[in-house]
C-alpha positions in Angstrom: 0.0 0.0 0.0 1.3 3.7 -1.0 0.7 6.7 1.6 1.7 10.2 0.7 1.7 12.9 3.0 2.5 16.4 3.1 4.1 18.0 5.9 3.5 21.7 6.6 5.4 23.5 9.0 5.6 27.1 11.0 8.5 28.6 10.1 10.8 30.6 13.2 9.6 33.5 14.1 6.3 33.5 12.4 2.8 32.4 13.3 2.2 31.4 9.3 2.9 27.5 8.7 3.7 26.8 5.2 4.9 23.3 3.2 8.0 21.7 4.1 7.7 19.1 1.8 6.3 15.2 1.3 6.4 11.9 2.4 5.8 9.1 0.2 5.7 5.7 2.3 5.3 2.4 0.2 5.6 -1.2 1.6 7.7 0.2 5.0 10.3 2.0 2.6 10.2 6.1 2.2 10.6 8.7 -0.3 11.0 12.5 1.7 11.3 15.0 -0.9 11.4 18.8 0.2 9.4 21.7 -1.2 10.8 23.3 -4.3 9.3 26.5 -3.3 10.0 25.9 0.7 10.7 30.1 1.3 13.3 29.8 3.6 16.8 28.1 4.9 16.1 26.6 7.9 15.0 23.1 8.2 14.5 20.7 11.6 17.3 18.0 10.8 19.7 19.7 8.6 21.9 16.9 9.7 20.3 14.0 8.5 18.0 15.9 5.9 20.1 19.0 4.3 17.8 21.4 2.6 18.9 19.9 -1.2 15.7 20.7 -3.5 14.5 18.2 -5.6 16.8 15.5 -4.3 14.5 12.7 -3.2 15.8 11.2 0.3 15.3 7.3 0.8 14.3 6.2 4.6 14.7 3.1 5.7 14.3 3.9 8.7 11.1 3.3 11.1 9.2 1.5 8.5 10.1 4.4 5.6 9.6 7.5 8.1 12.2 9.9 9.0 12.7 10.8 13.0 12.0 14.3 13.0 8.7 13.1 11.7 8.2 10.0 14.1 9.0 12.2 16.6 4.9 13.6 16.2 3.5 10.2 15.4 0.7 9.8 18.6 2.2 7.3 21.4 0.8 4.5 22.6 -1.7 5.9 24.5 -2.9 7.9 21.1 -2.7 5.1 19.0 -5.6 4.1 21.4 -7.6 6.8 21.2 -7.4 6.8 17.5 -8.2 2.9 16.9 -10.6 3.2 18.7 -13.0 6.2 17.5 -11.9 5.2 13.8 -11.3 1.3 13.9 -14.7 0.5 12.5 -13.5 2.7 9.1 -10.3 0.7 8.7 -10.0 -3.1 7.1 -6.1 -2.7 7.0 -3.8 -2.6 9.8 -2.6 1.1 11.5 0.7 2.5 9.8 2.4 5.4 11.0 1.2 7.8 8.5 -2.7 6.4 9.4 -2.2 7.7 12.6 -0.7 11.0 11.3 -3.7 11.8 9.3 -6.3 11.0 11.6 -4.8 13.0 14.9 -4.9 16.7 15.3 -2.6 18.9 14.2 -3.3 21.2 16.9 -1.6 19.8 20.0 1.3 18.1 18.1 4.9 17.9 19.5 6.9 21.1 18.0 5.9 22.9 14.9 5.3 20.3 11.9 2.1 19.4 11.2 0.6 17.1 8.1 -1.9 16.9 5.6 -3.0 15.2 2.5 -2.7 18.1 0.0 0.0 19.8 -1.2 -1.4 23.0 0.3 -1.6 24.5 3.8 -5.4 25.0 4.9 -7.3 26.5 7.6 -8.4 23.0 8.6 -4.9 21.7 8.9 -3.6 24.6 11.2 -6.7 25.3 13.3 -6.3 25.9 17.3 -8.9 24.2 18.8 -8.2 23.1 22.8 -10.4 22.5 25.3 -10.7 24.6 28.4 -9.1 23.4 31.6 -12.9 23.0 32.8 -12.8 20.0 31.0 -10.7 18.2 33.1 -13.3 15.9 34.6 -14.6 15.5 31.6 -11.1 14.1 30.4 -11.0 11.7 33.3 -14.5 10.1 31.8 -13.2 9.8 28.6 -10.3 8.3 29.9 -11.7 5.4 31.5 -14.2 4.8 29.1 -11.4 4.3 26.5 -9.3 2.0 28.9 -12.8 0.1 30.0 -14.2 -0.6 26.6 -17.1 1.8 27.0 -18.7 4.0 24.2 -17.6 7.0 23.1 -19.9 9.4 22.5 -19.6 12.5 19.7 -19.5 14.9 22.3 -16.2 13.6 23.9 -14.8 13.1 20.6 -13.3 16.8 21.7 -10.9 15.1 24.2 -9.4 12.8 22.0 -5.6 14.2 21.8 -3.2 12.4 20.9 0.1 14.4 21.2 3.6 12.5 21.0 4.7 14.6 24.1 5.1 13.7 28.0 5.2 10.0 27.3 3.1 7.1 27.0 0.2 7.6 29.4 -3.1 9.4 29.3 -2.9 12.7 28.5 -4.5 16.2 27.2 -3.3 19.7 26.6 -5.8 22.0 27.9 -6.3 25.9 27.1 -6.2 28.5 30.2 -5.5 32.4 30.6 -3.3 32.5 27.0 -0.9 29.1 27.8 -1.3 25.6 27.2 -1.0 22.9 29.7 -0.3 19.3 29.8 -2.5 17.5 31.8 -1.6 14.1 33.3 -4.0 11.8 35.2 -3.5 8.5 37.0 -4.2 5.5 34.5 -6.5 2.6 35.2 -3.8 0.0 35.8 -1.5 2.4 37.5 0.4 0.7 40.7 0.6 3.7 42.2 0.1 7.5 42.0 2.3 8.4 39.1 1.0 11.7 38.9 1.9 12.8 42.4 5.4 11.0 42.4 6.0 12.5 38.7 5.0 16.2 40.8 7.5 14.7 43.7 10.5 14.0 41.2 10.0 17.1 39.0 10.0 19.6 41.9 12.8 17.7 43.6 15.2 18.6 40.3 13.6 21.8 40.3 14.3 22.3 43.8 18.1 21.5 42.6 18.7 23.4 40.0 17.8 21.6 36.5 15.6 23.1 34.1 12.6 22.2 34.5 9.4 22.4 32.5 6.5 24.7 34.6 4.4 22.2 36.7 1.9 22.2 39.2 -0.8 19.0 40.8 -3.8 19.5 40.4 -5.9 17.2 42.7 -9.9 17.4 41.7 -12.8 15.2 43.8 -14.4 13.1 40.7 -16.6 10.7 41.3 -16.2 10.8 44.7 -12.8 9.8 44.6 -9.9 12.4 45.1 -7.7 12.4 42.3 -4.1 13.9 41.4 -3.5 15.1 37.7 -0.1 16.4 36.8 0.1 19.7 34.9 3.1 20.5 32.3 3.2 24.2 31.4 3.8 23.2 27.2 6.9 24.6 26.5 6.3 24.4 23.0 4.2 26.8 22.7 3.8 30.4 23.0 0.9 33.0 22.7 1.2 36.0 20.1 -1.1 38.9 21.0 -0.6 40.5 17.2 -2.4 37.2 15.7 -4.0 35.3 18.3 -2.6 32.6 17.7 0.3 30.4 19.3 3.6 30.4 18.1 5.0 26.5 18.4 8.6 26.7 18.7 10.4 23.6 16.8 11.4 20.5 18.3 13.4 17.5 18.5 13.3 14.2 20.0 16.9 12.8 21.5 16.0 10.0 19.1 16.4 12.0 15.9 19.5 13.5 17.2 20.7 10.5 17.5 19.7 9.2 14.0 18.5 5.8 16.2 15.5 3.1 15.9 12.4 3.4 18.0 10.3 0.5 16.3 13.2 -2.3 16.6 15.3 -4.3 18.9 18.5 -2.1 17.8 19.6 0.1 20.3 22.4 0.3 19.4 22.5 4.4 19.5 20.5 5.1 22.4 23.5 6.1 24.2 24.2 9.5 26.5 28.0 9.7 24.7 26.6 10.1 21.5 23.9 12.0 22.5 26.4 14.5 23.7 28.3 14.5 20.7 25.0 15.3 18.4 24.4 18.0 20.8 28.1 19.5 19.8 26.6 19.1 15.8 23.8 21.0 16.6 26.2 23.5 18.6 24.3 23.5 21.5 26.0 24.8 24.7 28.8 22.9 26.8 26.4 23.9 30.0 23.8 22.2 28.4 25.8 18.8 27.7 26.9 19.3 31.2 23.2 19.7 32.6 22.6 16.2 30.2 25.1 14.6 32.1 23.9 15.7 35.1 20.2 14.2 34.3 21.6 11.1 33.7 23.2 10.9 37.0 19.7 11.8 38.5 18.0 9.3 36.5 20.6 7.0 38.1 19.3 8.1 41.4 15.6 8.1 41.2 15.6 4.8 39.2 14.4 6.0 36.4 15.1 3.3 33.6 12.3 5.0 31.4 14.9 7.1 30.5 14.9 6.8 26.6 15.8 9.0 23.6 11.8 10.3 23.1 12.3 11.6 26.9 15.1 14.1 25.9 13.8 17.0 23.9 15.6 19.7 22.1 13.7 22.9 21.3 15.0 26.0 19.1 14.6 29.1 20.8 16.8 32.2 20.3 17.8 31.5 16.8 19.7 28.2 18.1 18.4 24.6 19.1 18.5 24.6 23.5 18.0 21.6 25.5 14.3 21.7 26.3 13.0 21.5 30.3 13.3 18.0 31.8 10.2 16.6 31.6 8.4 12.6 32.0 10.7 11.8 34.9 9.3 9.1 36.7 10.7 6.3 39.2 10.9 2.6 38.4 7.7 1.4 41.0 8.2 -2.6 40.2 11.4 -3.4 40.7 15.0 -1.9 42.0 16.4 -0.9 38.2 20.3 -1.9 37.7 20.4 -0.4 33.9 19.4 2.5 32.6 17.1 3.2 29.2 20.1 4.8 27.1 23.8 3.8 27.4 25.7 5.1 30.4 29.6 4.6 29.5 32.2 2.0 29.1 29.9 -0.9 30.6 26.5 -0.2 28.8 23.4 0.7 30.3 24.7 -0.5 34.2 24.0 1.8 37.3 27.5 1.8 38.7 29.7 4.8 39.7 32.2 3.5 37.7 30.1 3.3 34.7 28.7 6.9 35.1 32.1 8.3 35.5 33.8 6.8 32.4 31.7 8.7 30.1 32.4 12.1 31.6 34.9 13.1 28.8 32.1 12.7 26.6 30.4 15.6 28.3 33.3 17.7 28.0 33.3 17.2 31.6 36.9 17.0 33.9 37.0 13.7 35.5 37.6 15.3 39.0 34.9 17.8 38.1 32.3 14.8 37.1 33.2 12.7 40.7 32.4 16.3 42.5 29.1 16.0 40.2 28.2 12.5 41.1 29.0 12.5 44.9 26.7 15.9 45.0 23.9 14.3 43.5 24.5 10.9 45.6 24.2 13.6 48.7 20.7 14.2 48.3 19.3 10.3 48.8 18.7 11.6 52.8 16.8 14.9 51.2 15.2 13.2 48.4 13.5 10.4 51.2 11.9 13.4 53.0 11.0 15.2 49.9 9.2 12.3 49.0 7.9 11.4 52.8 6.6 15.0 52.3 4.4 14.5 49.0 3.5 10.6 48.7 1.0 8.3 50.7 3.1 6.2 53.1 1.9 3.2 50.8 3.5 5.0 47.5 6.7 6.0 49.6 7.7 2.5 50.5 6.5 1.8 46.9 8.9 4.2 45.4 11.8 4.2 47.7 12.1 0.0 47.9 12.9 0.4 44.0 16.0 3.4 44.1 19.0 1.6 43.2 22.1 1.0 44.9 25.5 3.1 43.6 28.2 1.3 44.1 
């Protein structure tokens, strides 16, 4: 089967989207070819995808799509949503590009969106979010989607499906001029993700890592008290002159690294190389070095859910930036020995050893990095009382049974 695309996106410093170019996808192989009349210079991967018009690019990777265009492909949990509002329309299985055309273009990752014609309509770029009102709302529609109940036209309005904050359920909701990422607990949840999500995020906050904007929300539905977990979308931001918002670009760690998401090869999820990407897309040495310094508090939290989709790069300021940490959440089923991404000179393994052989990587001083790691290592006793502060007693033992041991 042959899929064609077209991918339209909003230029830097402008609120007007135009066509970047097309996508041609035909039995897992693809054909990227850019715009012969794209108006500008600037393109998202001009590593992987130089700005050469009329050369036709083949991908092989992801099943013929490139990563800067996986990296807005709905997750898992919109891939749900979407099979099942328009499964009974389909006799063929989901691709990728399926899932492209039938989610919204409004709350997608960055600033690309897609169509099906070589033109850039109203329809395509329309910003339509729901208010943060509709919060409960979201929490019906949620478990009627993970129960198997009926959807009804009404809540068809809550049915995002945006690639960013991970996995789980989610929403981006409109209030006073910003958007917001709201996260609630899921059905099958063994504890309250949200709140320890708000527990870990604050804690690097609280230490000095970029951060996105967040905030818990906790809303009596029901009557049951729930905690949702709200993301300020960095992404985005609101232009009084057109009304509109201006969605700054971004990138997954995944296309910086040029690696695969839909295989068993992983071979280039690594922290080194991400690094080194970072150097090609000249972002700052303090930025590699706050990089490194997320991987050591992955390494502390237990946070093995640390892969290449949960590092972002955003371009800001006429240069890509490391975006706000974000989707930092604690291993709650068992004590985590490995890391997501590769560490250093023995893999993935949470050793001190391992996370201080990759410190030249960072550009980092081997002294300076052991002054790094035995800082971070110093704030297990604070970290226990930050989280004795914010969790249930039963989510506490939960959580802190599982940190690992650096040795």
């Amino acid at each position: 089967m042959k899929q064609t695309i077209y991918l339209y996106i909003q230029a830097p410093d402008t609120t007007e989207f135009v066509v970047l170019g097309r996508l041609t996808v035909a039995n897992d192989k693809g054909e990227f070819i850019y715009n012969p009349s794209y108006p500008i210079n600037w393109v998202p991967d001009e590593i992987q995808y130089p700005l050469r018009k009329g050369h036709i690019y083949e991908v092989n990777e992801n099943k013929g799509i490139p990563n800067f265009v996986m990296d807005i492909v709905p997750d898992a949990w919109g891939q749900v949503v979407l099979q099942r509002i328009f499964g009974a329309e389909k006799d063929t299985p989901w691709t990728s590009l399926d899932y492209l055309i039938h989610s919204k273009n409004s709350d997608r990752f960055g600033a690309i969106c897609v169509g099906e014609i070589r033109k850039v309509t109203k329809k395509a770029t329309d910003e339509n979010f729901q208010d943060m009102l509709k919060l409960e709302d979201f929490l019906e529609f949620t478990n009627n989607i993970r129960t198997g109940k009926e959807i009804d036209k009404i809540s068809l309005a809550l049915a995002q499906t945006t690639s960013l904050g991970g996995a789980r359920p989610k929403i981006t909701l409109y209030d006073d001029k910003k958007l917001y990422l709201a996260k609630p607990k899921d059905i099958n949840d063994p504890a309250n993700i949200p709140r320890i999500e708000y527990a870990c995020l604050s804690f690097a906050a609280k230490k000095g890592f970029n951060v996105a904007n967040h905030n818990l929300k906790t809303i009596n539905h029901n009557g049951i008290v729930k905690d949702i977990l709200i993301l300020e979308r960095f992404d985005r931001e609101f232009d009084k002159e057109t009304k509109r918002f201006y969605r700054y670009p971004m990138l997954s760690g995944l296309t910086l690294l040029n690696a695969a998401w839909t295989t068993t090869d992983r071979s280039r999820w690594s922290y080194p190389l991400l690094a080194n990407e970072m150097l090609r897309k000249r972002i700052s040495q303090e930025e590699i070095h706050e990089l490194y310094r997320r991987m050591l508090f992955n390494a502390l939290i237990g946070n093995d859910d640390d892969h290449p989709k949960n590092h972002a790069f955003i371009f800001q300021g006429g240069r890509w930036q490391l975006a706000p940490l974000f989707d930092v959440v604690p291993q709650v089923t068992y004590v985590p020995t490995t890391l997501a991404m590769q560490i250093g000179d023995d893999g993935t393994k949470i050793t001190r050893k391992n996370l201080l052989s990759s410190a030249s990587s960072f550009k980092i001083e081997n002294e300076v990095a052991k002054d790094m790691l035995d800082e971070i290592l110093s704030w297990k006793d604070e970290l226990k009382n930050h989280y004795i502060e914010l969790l249930s007693p039963q989510d506490f033992e939960i959580v802190w049974s599982k940190i690992p041991n650096i040795e």
